[in-house]
N, C-alpha and C positions, 0 to 999 in steps of 0.2 A: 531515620530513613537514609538510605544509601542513594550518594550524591552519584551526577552518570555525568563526562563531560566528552564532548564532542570535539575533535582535534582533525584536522586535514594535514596531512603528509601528500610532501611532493617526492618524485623521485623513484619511488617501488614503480619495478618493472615485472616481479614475476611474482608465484606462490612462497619463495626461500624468502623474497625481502617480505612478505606480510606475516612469516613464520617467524622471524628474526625482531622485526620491530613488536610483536607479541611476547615476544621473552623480553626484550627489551623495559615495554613499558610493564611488563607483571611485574619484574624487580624492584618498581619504586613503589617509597614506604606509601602504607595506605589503600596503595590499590589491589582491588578483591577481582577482578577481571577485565578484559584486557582483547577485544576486537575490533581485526584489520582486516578494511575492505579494500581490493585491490583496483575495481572498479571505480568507485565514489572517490579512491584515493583520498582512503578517510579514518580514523580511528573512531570507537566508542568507549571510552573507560570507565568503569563500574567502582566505586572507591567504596571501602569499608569502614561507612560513615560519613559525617559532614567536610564539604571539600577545607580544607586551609587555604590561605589567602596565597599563599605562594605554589600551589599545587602545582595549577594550570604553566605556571613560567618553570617548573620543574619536569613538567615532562615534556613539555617543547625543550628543553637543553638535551632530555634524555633520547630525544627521535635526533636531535643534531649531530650528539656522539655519535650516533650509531651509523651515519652519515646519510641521513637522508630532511628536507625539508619542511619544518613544520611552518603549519599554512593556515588561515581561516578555514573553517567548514565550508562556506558559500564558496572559496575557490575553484572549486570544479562545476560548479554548475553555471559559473561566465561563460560570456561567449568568447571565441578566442579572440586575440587580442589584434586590433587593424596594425596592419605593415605598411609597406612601402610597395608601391607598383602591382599595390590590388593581390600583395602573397601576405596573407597572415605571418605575422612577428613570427611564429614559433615555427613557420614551415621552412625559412630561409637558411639553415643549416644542413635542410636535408638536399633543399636546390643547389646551396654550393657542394656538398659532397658528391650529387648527383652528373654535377657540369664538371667537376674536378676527376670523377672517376670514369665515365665517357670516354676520354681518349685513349682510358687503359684498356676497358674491353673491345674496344674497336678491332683490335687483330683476332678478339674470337668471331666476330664477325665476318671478317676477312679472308679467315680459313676458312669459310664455309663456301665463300665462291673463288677459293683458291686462291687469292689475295695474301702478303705478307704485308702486314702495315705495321710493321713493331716498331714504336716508339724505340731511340736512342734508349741508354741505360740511364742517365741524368735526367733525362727529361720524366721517365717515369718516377724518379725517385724525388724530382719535385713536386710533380701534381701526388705521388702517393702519403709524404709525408704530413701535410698538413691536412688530410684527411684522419690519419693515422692519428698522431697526437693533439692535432686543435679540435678539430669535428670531433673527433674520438676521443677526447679529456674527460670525456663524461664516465666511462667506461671504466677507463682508470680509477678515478676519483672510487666511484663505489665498488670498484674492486679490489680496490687497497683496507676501506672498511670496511667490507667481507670475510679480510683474509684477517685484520685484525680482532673480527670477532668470531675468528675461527667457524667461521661459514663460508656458505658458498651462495652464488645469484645469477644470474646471468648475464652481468656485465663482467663477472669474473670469467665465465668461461669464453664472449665474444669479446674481451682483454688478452686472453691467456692465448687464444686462438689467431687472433688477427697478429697480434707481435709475433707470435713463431714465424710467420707467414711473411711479413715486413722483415722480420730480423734473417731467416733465411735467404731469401733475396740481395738482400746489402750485404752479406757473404760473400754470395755467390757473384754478384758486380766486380766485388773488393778483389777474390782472389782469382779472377780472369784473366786472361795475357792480354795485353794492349792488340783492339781491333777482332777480339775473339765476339762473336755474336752467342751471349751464353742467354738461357730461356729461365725470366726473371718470374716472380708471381707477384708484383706488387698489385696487379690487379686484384686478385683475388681478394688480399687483406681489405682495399678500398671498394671494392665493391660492396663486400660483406658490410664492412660499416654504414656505408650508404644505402643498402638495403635494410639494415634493422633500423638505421633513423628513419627511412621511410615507416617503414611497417610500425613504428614508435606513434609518428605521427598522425598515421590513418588510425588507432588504437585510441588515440586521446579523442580524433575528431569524432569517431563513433562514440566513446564512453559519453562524449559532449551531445550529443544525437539522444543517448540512453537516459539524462538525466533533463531531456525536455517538461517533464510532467513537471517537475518540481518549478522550473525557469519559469514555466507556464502557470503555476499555481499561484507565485510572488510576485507576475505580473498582475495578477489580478489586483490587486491593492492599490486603490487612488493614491495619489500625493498630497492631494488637497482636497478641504471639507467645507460647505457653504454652513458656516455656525450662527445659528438667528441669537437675534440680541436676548437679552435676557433682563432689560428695561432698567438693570442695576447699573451695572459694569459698563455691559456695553451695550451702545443704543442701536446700532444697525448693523446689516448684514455683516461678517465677516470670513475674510478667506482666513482658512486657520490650516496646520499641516496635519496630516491624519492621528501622525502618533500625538498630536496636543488635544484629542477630543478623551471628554469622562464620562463616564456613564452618566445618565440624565441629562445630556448636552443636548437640547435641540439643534438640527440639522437640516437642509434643505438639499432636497437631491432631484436636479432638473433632468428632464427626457433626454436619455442616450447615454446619460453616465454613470458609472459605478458608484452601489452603496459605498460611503465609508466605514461604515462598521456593521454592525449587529444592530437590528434595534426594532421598533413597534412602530409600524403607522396611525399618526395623527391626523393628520389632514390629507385629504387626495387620495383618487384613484388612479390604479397604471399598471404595469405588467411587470414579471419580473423575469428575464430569463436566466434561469441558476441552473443551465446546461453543464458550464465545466464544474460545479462544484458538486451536481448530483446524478450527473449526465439525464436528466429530463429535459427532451427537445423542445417541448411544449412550453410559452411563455405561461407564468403561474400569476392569475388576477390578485391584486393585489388591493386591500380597502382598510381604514380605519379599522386597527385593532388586530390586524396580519401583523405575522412579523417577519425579517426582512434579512437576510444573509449580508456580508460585506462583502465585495467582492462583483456581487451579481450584477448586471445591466440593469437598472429602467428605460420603460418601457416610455410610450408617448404622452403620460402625464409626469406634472409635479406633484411631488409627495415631501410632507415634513416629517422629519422622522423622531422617535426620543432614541437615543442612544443607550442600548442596554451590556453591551459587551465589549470590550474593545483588546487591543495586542493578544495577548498570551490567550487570552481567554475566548478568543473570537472564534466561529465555528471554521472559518477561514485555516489561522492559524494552528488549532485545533487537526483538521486535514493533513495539511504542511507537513505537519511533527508527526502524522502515523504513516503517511508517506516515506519520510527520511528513517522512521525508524525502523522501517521496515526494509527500506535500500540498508543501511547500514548494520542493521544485522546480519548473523551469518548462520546457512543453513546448514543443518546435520550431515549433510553430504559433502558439505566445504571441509569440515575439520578431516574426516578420511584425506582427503585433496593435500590438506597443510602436512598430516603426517607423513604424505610419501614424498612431500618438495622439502623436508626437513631431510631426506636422507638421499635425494635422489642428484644433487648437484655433487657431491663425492662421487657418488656412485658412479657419475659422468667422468669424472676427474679419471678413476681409475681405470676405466675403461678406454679414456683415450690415450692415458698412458701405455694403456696392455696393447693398443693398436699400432702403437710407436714403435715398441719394443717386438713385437712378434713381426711388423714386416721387415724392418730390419733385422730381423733373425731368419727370416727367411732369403738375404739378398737382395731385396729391392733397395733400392737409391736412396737415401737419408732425406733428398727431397720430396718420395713418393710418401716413405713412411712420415712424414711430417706433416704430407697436407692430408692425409689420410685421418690422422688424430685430429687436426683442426679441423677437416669435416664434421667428427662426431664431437667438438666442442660446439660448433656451432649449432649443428640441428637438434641439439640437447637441451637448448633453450625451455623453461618449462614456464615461458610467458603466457602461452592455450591452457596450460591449466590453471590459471591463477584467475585466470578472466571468465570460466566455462562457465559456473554457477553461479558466481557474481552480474554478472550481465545481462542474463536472463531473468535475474530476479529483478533486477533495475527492472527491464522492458517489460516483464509482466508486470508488475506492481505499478508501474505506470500507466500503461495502459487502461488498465482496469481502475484506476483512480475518476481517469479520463470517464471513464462510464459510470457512477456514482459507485462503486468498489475499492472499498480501503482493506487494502491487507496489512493489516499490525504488526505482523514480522512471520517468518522465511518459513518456521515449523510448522502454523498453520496449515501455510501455501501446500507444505511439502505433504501434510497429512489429510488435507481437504481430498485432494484427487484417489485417497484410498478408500474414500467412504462408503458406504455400502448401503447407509442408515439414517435418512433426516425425519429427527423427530420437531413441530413446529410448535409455539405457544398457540394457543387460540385468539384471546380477544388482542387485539391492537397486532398482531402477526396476519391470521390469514385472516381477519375480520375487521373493521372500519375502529372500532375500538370504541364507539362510543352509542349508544341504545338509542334506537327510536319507537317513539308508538305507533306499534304496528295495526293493533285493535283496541274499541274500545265496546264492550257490551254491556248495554244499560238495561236494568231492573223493569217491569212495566209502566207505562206511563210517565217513564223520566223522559228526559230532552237531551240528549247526546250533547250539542254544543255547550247548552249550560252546565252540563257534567263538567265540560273540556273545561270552561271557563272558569269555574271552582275550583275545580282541581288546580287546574293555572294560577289560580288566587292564593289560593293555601298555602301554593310549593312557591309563591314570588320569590322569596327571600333564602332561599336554599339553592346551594351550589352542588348539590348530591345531581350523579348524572342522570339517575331518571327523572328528577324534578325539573334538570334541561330540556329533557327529550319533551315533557309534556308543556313547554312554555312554548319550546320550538313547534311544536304541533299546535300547539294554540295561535300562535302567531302565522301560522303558515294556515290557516282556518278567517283569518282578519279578525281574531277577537281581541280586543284589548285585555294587556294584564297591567294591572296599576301594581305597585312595587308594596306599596301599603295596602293592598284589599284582604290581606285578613289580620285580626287581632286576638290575642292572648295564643301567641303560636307556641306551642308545646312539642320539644322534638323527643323521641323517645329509640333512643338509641338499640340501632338493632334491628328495627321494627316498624319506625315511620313517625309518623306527628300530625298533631290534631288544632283548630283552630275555631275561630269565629270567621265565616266568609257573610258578611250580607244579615246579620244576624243570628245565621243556623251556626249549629256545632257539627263540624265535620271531621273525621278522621278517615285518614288516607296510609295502608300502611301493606305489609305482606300477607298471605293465608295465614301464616303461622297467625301474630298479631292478632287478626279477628278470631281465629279460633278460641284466643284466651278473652274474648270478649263477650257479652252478653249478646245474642246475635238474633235478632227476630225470626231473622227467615236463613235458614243453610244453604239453601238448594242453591244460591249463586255462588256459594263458597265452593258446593259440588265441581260444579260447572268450572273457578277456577282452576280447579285440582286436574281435571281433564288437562287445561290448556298449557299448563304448569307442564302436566309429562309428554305433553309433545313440543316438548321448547322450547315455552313462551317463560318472559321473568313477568310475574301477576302481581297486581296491586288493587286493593279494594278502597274505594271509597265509600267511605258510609254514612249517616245522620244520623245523629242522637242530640241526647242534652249533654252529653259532657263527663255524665258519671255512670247513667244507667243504660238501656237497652240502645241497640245499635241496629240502623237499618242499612243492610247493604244496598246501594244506590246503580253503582258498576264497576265493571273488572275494567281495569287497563293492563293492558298485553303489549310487554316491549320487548322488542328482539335486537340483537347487531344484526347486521351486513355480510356476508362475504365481500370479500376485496374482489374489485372487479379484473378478470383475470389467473382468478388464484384457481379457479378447480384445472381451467387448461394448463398451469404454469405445475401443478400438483401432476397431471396426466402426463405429462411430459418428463418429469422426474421417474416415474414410475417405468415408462417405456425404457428407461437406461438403466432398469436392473435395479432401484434405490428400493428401499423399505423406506416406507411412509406409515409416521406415527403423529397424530396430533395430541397434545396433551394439555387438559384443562380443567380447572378450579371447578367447570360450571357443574350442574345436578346433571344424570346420567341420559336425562330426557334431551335439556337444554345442547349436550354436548353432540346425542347422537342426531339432534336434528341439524346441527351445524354443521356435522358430520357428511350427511344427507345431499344436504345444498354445497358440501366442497366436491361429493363423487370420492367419498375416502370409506372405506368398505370396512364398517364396523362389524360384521360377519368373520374378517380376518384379522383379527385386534388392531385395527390402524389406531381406534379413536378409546383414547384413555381419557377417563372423566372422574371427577371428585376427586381430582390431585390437589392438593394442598400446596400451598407457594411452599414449604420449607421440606416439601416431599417430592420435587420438581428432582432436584438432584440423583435421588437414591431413584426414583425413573430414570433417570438417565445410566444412571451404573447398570439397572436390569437390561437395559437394552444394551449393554456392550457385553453381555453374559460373560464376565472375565474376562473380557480382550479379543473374544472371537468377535464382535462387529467392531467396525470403528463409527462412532454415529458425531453426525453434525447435529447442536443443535439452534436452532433460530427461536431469535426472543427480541420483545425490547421495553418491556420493562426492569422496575429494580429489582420486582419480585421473581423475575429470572437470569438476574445475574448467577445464582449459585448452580444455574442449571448451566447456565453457559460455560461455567469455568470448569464443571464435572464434565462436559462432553470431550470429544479428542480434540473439534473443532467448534468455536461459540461463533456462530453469526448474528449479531447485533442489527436489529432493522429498524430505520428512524421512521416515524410519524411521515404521514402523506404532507401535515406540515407544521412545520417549527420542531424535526430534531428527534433523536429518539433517548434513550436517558443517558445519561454522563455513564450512570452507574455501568450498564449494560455495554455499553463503546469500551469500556474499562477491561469490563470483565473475560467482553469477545477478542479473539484473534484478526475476526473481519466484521466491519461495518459498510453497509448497506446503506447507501446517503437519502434513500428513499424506498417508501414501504408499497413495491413492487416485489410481488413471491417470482416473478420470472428472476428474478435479481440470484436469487438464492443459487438454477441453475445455471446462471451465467458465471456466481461466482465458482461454481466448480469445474466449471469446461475452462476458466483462463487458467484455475490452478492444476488440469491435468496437464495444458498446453504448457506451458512453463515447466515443471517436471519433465515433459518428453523435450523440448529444450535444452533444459540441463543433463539431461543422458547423452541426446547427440552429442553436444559441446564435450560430455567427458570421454566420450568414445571416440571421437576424431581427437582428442588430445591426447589420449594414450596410446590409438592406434597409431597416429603419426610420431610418436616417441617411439613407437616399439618396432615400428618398420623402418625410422629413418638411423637409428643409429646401427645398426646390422648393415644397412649399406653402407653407408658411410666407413663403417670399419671396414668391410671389403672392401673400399673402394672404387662403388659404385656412382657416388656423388662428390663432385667435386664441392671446395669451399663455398663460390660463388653460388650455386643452385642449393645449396645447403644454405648459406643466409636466405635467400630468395624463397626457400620453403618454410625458414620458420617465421619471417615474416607475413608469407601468407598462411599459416596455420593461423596464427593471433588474429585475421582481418578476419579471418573465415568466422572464426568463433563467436568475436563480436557482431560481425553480418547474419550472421546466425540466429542468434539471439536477438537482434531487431527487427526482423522478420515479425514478431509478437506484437509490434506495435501496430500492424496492421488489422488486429483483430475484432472483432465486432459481435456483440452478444447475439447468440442466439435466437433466431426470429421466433415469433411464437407462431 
């Protein structure tokens, strides 16, 4: 199996540096793929085969050559780091370039109410320099390893641009006549720097904003676990740390604090509120024999718990990793993105060259034509693109996490909004998932309770769900069922099982079943046949000796549920244009009545019935007739993993409670942290939002490419409003994008 390692890089500032560190790390031995996210400021690498021990210290030397900083993954999802006088550590470079370059634009100021406040020539050429070279070391630095690897970034071009701009200037001082008042630009270069360390800075504090969901997920995790003695070891309570707890550990978890793990209620009742992990508002009762998320609040009782899950394995953790892997992916519309920042910083280059060379061939000033090409260095910056569909996929996937929606990664997201098509499983999707006795109708002269209670006897010791439904009916009647009330129990697979209850020989099994049996009387076998084709799943109990004739006693009639919800959350999909198919195992009768009570119009093929679990898939291929639909499909069982991975998009829906299958989560793109069908169009409205997202982001990043470097080369923008716009293109895009966190599913 192909090993994947996660790597944090400091330093990328635009699309060139995430195109560059990807050739980068493909070249090293081993590795099979190779993605950088410029937002998460993060690598994924995909290795071809098991890692080596030294892998991980070889591709961090390989991100250092290349001259940018390898970092922890969790690095970017800190908070920024406390300063001094209440300014974050990281922002105090940009407040001294800001206070250092102030007194140089001051005379543009100046001019405007007619004012000359020109700073002496020294004076400027002191506050400009240590902008230039200290504040601006950065600049250099990777633009020196740009040029060594025969690339280009945008610290190369606002290097290449602000020193024309500084070194022009100190010419122009140098070869002055003493007392000549000559018109210097050192403002320009220093503001320009000071404005992209701003715009640097507002860029990280939003990406920091963008990767709340994750901050917020890892909060959830106690530090500490109340671990009950275990009368061996240890005799009394114990604070132990969370990561020291094993599966089977007893635990005690008092009212108002977080589970620490995974695990089953033993003792106590209480509530659990598992808002951020499933987005369900509602606290969920909680009683011996529930089980119990880590992570979640209790409620106003103590509860002991056993420990069934814990780190890696935990449904917590579990979330985290489809979260991150899903930020850390990258979408099909990103690699377009990469191919045009692989060729688009030359293309800069020569452009500002041609701008240099044609005004000066035209006459104007060596000084016009110069800040003329440092215009188009600097608003060429192609920091908006690197950030447009990264960011948006942070804040959608976030978001949507926040409301029990786990998007798996970026292609899903990108191909959910084109759907056209949701076809759904039946039982455990739009149905309760599990059978109750609906009816039961007895023979003459029988006793319905005693029926119940026989039957309850028979089926004690069987965990087949209808033998629950009719224990659960029984019990919900006040009969008692003893665990041992019947003897010589015979199961007979397929078909049902027979016993001694009370001394009688009873068998209890399907139509089929008694038809192969010596049957006194038929007409109640009639009777089930009826109820059979309009929906019901029919069981006969009967009386005999064991070997010879058999008297039908009564039918039991169990049906599912609709999910409460589901036919309005179904009508609602339908008003937005979807094709609605449901598809199900059950008999033709069973489906279309389920059919019936969701409002799904088997008249117009919605409701597909006698699908077979391993014929789930080749359904789903018909309904993409080649490619012309794209269908989503929703499941959550194993037995519809193979359908989920055949759809364009699998949506995986966990259980109302305790989880929906590994398998399924696996196989979907998007998991449903709870088995609400509003979920389904919730998860398509955050993934159309997101895409329209990510278009804006790319169309204000190309528009403002393609508009600012035309002026610029005329001459229409100076340096200074040329940094000043490409820093606000970057804020805009990411402002843009977290707009999305605002969002809120769909009311019904």
């Amino acid at each position: 199996m192909d090993a994947v390692i996660d790597l944090g890089i400091g330093g990328m500032t635009c699309a060139s540096c995430v195109s560059r560190v990807e050739r980068v790390l493909r070249k090293q031995p081993g590795v099979a793929e190779a993605s950088v996210n410029l937002a998460t400021e993060s690598a994924r690498v995909t290795l071809a085969g098991e890692a080596a021990e030294d892998t991980l210290l070889r591709l961090k030397r390989a991100v250092r050559d290349a001259g940018y900083e390898p970092r922890s993954p969790m690095a970017t999802q800190e908070e920024a780091p406390a300063g001094w006088l209440g300014v974050p550590r990281d922002a105090w470079p940009v407040v001294v370039a800001l206070l250092l370059a102030a007194p140089l634009a001051l005379p543009m100021a100046g001019d405007l109410f007619g004012k000359h406040w020109m700073l002496p020539a020294w004076a400027q050429f002191l506050l400009a320099t240590p902008v230039q070279f200290v504040l601006g070391a950065r600049f250099y630095r990777a633009g020196w390893h740009a040029i060594k690897a025969l690339t280009g970034n945008m610290e190369l071009l606002v290097a290449i641009g602000t020193t024309a701009g500084w070194s022009l200037s100190t010419w122009l001082w140098w070869r002055a006549e003493p007392g000549e008042m000559v018109h210097l630009y050192y403002e320009a270069s220093a503001v320009v720097i000071a404005l992209v360390l701003l715009g640097k800075w507002l860029e990280s504090r939003a990406k920091r904003q963008a990767t709340d969901a994750i901050r917020a997920l890892h909060a959830l995790r106690p530090e500490r676990a109340h671990l009950l003695p275990d009368g061996v070891k240890r005799t009394e309570l114990t604070d132990v740390a969370v990561d020291e707890l094993l599966p089977g550990d007893l635990v005690r978890v008092l009212p108002g604090e977080r589970f620490p793990a995974d695990g089953e209620v033993l003792i106590g009742e209480s509530q659990a509120d598992e808002s951020m992990l499933t987005g369900e508002s509602m606290p969920v009762p909680k009683q011996p024999g529930d089980g119990v998320t880590g992570g979640a609040i209790n409620g106003d009782g103590s509860l002991e718990l056993r420990v069934r899950a814990v780190g890696a394995q935990s449904v917590l953790s579990h979330i985290i990793a489809l979260v991150q892997d899903a930020q850390a992916a990258k979408a099909p519309v990103q690699r377009l993105v990469d191919r045009v920042a692989a060729v688009f910083v030359p293309v800069v280059l020569l452009i500002a060259m041609a701008t240099l060379g044609v005004w000066w061939q035209l006459g104007a000033p060596i000084e016009t034509a110069l800040l003329n090409a440092v215009s188009v260095l600097v608003i060429a910056c192609p920091c908006a693109l690197g950030l447009a569909t990264p960011t948006a996929i942070m804040s959608g996937t976030g978001v949507a996490a926040r409301h029990g929606i786990l998007i798996k990664d970026p292609v899903a997201l990108e191909m959910a909004h084109r759907a056209d098509t949701v076809a759904f499983d039946k039982t455990g999707t739009l149905t309760e998932g599990h059978p109750r006795l609906r009816l039961i109708e007895v023979a003459e002269g029988v006793d319905e309770l005693a029926t119940l209670q026989a039957a309850a006897a028979l089926q004690s010791q069987s965990t087949h769900p209808l033998a629950l439904a009719v224990i659960e009916a029984a019990q919900a009647q006040g009969l008692r069922v003893q665990a041992d009330g019947a003897r010589d129990v015979q199961a007979v697979p397929g078909r049902g099982l027979s016993g001694r209850v009370a001394g009688a020989w009873l068998a209890l099994g399907s139509l089929r079943w008694m038809r192969e049996l010596t049957i006194s009387s038929p007409l109640l076998l009639d009777r089930g046949a009826v109820l059979e084709q309009q929906g019901g799943t029919v069981s006969v109990l009967a009386s005999g000796s064991g070997e010879g004739v058999w008297t039908p006693l009564a039918l039991l009639v169990f049906g599912d549920e609709a999910k409460a919800g589901a036919s309005v959350a179904l009508e609602q999909l339908r008003e937005q244009g979807l094709r609605l198919r449901m598809v199900s195992g059950d008999s033709r009768g069973a489906a279309l009545a389920m059919g019936h009570l969701l409002g799904l119009r088997a008249d117009q093929g919605e409701v597909l019935a006698e699908v077979l679990p391993g014929d789930k898939a080749q359904a789903i291929e018909a309904l993409r007739e080649g490619g012309r639909h794209t269908v989503v499909m929703v499941g959550d069982g194993v037995n519809d993993a193979p359908a989920l991975a055949a759809a364009d998009v699998g949506i995986a829906m966990s259980h109302s409670r305790g989880g929906g299958s590994d398998v399924a989560m696996h196989a979907a793109g998007i998991t449903l942290m709870r088995g609400d069908v509003a979920l389904v169009g919730a998860a398509l409205d955050i993934s159309r939002r997101t895409v329209v997202k990510i278009r804006q982001n790319l169309f204000w990043a190309f528009a403002y490419n393609t508009a600012g470097i035309p002026l610029a080369a005329l001459g229409f923008l100076s340096p200074v409003v040329a940094g000043a716009a490409m820093a606000l293109s970057s804020v805009c895009v990411v402002t843009n994008a977290l707009l999305l966190r605002r969002w809120q599913p769909p009311m019904r």
